[in-house]
N, C-alpha and C positions, 0 to 999 in steps of 0.2 A: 412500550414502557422504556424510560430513557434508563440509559445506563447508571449502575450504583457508584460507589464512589470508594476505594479501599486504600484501607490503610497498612501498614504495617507495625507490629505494638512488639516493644521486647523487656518493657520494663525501664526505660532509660527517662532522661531529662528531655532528648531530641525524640524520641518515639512518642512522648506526651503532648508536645510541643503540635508534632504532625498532628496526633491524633484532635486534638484541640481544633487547628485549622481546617482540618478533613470535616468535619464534622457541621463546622460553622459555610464550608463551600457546598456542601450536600442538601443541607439545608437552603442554601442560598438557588442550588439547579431545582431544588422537588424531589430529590431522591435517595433513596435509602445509603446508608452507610453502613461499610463490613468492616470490622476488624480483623485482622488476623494476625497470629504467632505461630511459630516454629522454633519449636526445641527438637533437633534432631541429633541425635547420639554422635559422638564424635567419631570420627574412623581410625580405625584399627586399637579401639579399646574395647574390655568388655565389662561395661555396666553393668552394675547385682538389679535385679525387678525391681526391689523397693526403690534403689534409688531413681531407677526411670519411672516408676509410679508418683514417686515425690516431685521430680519435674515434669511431669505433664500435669498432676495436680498444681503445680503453682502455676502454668501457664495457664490452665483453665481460670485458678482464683482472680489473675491477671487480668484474663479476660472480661472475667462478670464485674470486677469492680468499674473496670472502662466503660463497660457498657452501660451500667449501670450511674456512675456520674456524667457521662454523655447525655443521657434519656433525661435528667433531672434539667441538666442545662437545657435542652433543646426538646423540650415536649412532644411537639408536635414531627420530631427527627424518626424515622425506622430503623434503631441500631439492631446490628447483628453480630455477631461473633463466631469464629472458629478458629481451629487448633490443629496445627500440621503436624507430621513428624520429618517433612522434609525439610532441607537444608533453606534458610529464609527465603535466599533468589530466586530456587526450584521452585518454593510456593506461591513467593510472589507471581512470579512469570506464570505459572500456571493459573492462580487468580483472575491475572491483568485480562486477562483472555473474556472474560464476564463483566470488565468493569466499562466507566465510558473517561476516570479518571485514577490513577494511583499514586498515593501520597506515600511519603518514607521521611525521615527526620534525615539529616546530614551525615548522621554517626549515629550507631550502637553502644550497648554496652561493652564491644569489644574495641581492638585498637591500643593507643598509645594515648596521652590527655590532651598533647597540640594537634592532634590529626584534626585536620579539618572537614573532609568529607570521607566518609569510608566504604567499602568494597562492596557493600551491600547496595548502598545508595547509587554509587557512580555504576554498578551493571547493571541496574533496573533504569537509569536514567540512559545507558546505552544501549538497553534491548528492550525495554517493555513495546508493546504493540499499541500501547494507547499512551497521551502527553503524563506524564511525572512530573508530580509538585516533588521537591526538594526542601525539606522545613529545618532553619537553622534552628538552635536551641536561644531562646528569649524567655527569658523566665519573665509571669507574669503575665505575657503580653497576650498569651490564648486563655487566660483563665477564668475569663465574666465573656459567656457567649456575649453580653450586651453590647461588650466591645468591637463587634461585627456588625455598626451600624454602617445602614449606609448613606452615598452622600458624602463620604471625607473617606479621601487616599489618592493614590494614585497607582495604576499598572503601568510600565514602561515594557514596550517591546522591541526588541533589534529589530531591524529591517534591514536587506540591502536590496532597494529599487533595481537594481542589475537583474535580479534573481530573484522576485518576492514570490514570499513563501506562503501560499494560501490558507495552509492548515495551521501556522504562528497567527496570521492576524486574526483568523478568524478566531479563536484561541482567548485573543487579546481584546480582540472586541467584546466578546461574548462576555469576559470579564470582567469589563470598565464598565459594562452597560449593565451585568446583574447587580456592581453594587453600587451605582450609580457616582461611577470615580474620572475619575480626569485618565484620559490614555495619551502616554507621551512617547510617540514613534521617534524611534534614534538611529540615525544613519551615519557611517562613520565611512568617511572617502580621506584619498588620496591625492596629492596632487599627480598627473598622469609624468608615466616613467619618462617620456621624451621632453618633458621638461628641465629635465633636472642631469646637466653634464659629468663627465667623468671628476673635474675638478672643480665647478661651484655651482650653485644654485642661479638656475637663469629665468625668473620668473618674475614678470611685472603684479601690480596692483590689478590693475586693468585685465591681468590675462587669469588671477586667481579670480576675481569677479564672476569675469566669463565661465569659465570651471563649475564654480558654489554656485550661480544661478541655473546650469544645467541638473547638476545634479538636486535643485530644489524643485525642477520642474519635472522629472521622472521618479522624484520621489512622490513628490502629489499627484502623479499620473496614479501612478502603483496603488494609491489608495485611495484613489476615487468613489470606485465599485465599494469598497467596504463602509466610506462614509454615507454611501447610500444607504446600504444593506443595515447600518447601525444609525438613527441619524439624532437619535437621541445621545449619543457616546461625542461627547465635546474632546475632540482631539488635535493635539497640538505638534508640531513637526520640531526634530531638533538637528540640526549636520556637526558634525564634529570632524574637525578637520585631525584626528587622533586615530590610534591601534583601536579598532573595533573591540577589545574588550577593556580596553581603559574607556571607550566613551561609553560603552554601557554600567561599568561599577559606576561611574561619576554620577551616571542619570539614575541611578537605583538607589543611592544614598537612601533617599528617605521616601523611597516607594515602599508599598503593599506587595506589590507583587513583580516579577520581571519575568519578561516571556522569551523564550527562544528557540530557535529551529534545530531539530536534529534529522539529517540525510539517510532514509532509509536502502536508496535506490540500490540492484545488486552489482553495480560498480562499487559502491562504497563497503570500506571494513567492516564484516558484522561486529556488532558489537564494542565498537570503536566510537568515541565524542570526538569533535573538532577540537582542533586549540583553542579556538575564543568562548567555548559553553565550555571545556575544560576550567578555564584559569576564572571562568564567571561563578560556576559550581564550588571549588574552591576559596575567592575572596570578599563574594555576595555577601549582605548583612540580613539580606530579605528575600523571602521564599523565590526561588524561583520555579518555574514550566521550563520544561525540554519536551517541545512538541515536534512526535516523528511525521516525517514531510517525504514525497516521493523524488522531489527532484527542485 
């Protein structure tokens, strides 16, 4: 049985949002989708029963209405529901554990009203054990399953051919191919450091040429294997001679989806994002995947 699909619900405009996408991607693998909340007591108060009775009862009503207008939209969907009392991350993480995908909105009902992504979101996106969609808040745009046809959109995913990252493209593949979307691999280089002198720029026509053609042809090396492996997934290459997270917001613009790698290896900080899914996480218009990779 392929893994379920979970989400996270707090009651918010971005937990609907998730919830809406999660629902329409679960649908899209064949497999069931869970909701879950967490109303856990805050620390070093002490709450009278009733009133923790009256919130876990709204979290439970919370739950059954989601469930229950998810099931209407998507008939043929397996939704399910449960109700934590731990802290949302604790639950989450503990969940992700069961899942084979976890969804979260960008922001809660907690925060400030410019925050762009919040605490919730970015340590599920830095620690979950399986890839984390991240769903901004779009009013409207998850609310007619219908609008989850497939056939029109597009998934963009980073790559960097230096380093490619098996468990992003396969990610990305999987994804341009379930909803039969255009996948636009983006590669963002450099011109190399010995080029470029203490006091100007010494770099011919001819010798950037030289440069963008190698790097076009390790980029196409890199995902050979996957256009095999997908061969129905029409996929298109793009270099950007730019900061790898400016050339990805550009190419995401008016993508469905945008995919990218997060370093689990125990070299790396637990629990830490790169700068470039940092500042992507942050100024993205369009859901994105943080999918964890060994190396």
């Amino acid at each position: 049985m392929r893994p379920l699909v979970l989400v996270g619900i707090d009651g918010s405009e971005c937990a609907a949002a998730a919830a809406g996408w999660a629902a329409r991607e679960a649908a899209l693998r064949g497999v069931p989708l869970r909701l879950l909340h967490a109303s856990p007591q805050l620390p070093g108060t002490t709450v009278p029963r009733p009133a923790l009775n009256r919130l876990h009862l709204l979290g439970v009503q919370l739950i059954q209405r989601t469930v229950e207008d998810l099931a209407d939209r998507h008939p043929d969907l397996g939704v399910e529901g449960g109700h934590s009392d731990e802290t949302p991350v604790d639950a989450l993480l503990g969940a992700a554990h069961d899942a084979g995908l976890v969804v979260v909105g960008t922001r809660g009902t907690g925060g400030f009203e410019d925050l762009a992504v919040g605490s919730v979101a970015l340590r599920m996106a830095a620690a979950a054990p399986c890839p984390v969609v991240l769903v901004p808040p779009r009013p409207g745009a998850y609310a007619d399953g219908a609008s989850a046809t497939r056939g029109a959109g597009q998934v963009v995913l980073g790559l960097d051919a230096h380093r490619p990252v098996g468990e992003a493209a396969r990610f990305a593949f999987s994804a341009a191919e379930a909803r039969a979307a255009r996948l636009r691999v983006v590669q963002a280089w450099g011109l190399p450091a010995e080029s470029v002198s203490s006091r100007t720029l010494v770099v011919t026509e001819e010798d950037r040429a030289t440069w963008e053609d190698q790097e076009v042809l390790e980029l196409s090396d890199a995902l050979r294997p996957w256009q095999e492996k997908y061969p129905r997934v029409s996929a298109a290459t793009d270099l950007m001679l730019l900061h790898p997270a400016e050339a990805l917001l550009n190419a995401s613009r008016n993508a469905d989806l945008l995919v990218v790698g997060r370093r689990t290896e125990p070299t790396s900080a637990e629990g830490r994002l790169g700068p470039v899914t940092h500042a992507v996480l942050h100024h993205a218009r369009c859901p994105v995947a943080v999918v964890p990779h060994g190396g």
